[in-house]
C-alpha positions as CSV (number, residue, x, y, z in Angstrom):
1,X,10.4,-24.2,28.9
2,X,11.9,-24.7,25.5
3,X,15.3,-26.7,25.6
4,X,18.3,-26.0,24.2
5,X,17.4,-28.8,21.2
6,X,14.4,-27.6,20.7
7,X,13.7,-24.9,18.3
8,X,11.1,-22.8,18.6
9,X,8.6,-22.8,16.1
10,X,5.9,-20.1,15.6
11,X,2.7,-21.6,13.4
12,X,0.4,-19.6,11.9
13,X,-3.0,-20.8,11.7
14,X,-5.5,-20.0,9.1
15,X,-9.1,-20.9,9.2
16,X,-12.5,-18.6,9.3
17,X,-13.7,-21.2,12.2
18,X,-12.6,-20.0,15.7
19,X,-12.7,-23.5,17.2
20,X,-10.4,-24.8,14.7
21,X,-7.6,-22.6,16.5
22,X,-8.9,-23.4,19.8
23,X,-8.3,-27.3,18.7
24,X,-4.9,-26.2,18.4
25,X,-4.1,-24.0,21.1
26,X,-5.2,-26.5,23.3
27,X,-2.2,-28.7,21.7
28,X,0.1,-26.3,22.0
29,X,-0.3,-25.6,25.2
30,X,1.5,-28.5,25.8
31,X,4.3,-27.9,23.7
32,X,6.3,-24.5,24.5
33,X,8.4,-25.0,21.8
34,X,5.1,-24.4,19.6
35,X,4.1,-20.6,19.5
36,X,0.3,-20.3,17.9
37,X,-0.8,-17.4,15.9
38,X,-4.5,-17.1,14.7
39,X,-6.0,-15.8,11.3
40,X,-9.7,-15.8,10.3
41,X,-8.4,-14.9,6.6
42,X,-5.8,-15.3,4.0
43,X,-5.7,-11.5,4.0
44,X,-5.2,-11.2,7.7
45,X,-2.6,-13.6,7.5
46,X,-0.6,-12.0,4.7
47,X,-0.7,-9.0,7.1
48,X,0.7,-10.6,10.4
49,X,3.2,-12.8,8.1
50,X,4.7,-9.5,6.9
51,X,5.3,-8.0,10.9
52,X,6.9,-11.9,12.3
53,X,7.1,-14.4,9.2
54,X,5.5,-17.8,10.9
55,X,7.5,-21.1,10.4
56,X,4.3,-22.9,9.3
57,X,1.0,-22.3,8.3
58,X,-2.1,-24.3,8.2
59,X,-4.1,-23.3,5.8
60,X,-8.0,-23.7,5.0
61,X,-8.7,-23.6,1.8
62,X,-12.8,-22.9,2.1
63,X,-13.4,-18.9,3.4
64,X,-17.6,-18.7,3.0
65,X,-16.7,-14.6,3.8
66,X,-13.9,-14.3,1.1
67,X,-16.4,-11.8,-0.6
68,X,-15.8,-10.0,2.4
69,X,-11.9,-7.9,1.9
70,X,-11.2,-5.8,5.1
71,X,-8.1,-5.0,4.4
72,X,-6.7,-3.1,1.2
73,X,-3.3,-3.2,1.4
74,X,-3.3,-6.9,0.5
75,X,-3.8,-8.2,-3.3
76,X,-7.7,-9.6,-3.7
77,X,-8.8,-11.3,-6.7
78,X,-11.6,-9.2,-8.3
79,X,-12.4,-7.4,-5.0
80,X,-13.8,-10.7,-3.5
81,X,-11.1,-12.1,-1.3
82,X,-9.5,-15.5,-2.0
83,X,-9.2,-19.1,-1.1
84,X,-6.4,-20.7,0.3
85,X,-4.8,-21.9,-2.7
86,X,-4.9,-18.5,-4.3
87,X,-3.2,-17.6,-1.2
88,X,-0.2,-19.4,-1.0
89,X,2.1,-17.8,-3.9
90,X,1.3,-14.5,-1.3
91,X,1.8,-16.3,1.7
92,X,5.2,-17.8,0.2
93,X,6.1,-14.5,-0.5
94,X,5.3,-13.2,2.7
95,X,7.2,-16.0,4.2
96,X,9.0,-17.5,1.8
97,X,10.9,-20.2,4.1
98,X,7.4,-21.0,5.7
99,X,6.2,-24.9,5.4
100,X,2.7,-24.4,3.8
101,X,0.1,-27.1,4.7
102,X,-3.2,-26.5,3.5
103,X,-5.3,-28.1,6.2
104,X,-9.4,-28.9,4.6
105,X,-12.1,-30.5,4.9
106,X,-12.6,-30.9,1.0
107,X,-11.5,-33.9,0.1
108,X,-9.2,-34.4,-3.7
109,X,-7.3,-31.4,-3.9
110,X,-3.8,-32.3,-3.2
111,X,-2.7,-31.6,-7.1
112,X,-4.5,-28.5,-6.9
113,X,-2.6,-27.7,-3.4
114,X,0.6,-29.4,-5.5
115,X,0.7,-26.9,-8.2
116,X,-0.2,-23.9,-5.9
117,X,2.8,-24.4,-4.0
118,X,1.9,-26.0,-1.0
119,X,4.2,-28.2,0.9
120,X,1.8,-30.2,2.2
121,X,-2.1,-31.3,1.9
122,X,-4.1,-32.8,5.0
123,X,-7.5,-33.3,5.6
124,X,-9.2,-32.3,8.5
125,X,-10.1,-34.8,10.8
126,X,-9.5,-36.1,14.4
127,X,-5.9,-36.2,13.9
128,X,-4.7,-32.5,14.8
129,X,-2.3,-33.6,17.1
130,X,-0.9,-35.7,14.4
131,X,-1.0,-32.4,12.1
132,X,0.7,-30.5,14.5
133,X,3.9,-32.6,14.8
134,X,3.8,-33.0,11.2
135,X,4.0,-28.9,10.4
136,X,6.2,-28.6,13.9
137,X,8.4,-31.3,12.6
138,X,8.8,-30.4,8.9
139,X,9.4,-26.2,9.7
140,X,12.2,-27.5,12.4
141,X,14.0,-29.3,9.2
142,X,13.8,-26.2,6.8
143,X,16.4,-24.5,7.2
144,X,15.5,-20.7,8.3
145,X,16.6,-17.2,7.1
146,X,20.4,-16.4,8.2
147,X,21.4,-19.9,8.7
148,X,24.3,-21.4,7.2
């Protein structure tokens, strides 16, 4: 049950590796203020952050199946799908009050995540409890569309 200082905060997570969202449902399930949402693409997630904008998303920024585009009513560069850093100016402007982290395994690309627009840069690790109260934490201090 979510308490009255709590506010709930829906995090979408983006990664082509299925356990990677199972890591992090498994947090969540301890948290009810945390809602989980699960994309296996940066096009997939343009799509579900058009329908409920997320408060958060973590964000790979490796997809081996980019060449892959399933959906074409989403930009692609070049027909071949993009990485996670291409996909942040679309995913700000899908959700443009979002906190972006891009969460990877490649090491040295916080400028590169920097300049793209991204809030924030971790590196995957053994820590994703530590990554979820960092996102949960930062998105609860944005302030959100319609407040004032």
């Amino acid at each position: 049950m979510v308490t009255a200082n709590e506010t709930r905060v829906r995090v979408l997570v983006v990664d082509d590796d299925p356990e990677i969202f199972e890591v992090f449902q498994a947090l969540a399930n301890g948290h009810p203020a945390v809602e989980l949402v699960g994309a296996a693409s940066p096009e997939e997630a343009m799509i579900l952050s058009r329908d409920v904008p997320p408060d958060a998303i973590l964000l790979d920024h490796s997809f081996p199946t980019a060449g892959i585009v399933e959906h074409t009513d989403v930009p692609t560069r070049a027909n071949r799908g993009m990485s996670g850093l291409e996909a942040v100016e679309f995913l700000r402007s899908a959700a443009p009050n979002a906190v972006i982290a891009i969460y990877t395994g490649s090491q040295g690309l916080d400028e590169s995540a920097e300049h793209a627009g991204a809030d924030l840069y971790l590196v995957k690790g053994p820590n994703a409890g530590e990554v979820l109260e960092t996102v949960t934490d930062r998105a609860r201090r944005r302030p959100r569309t319609g407040d004032v």
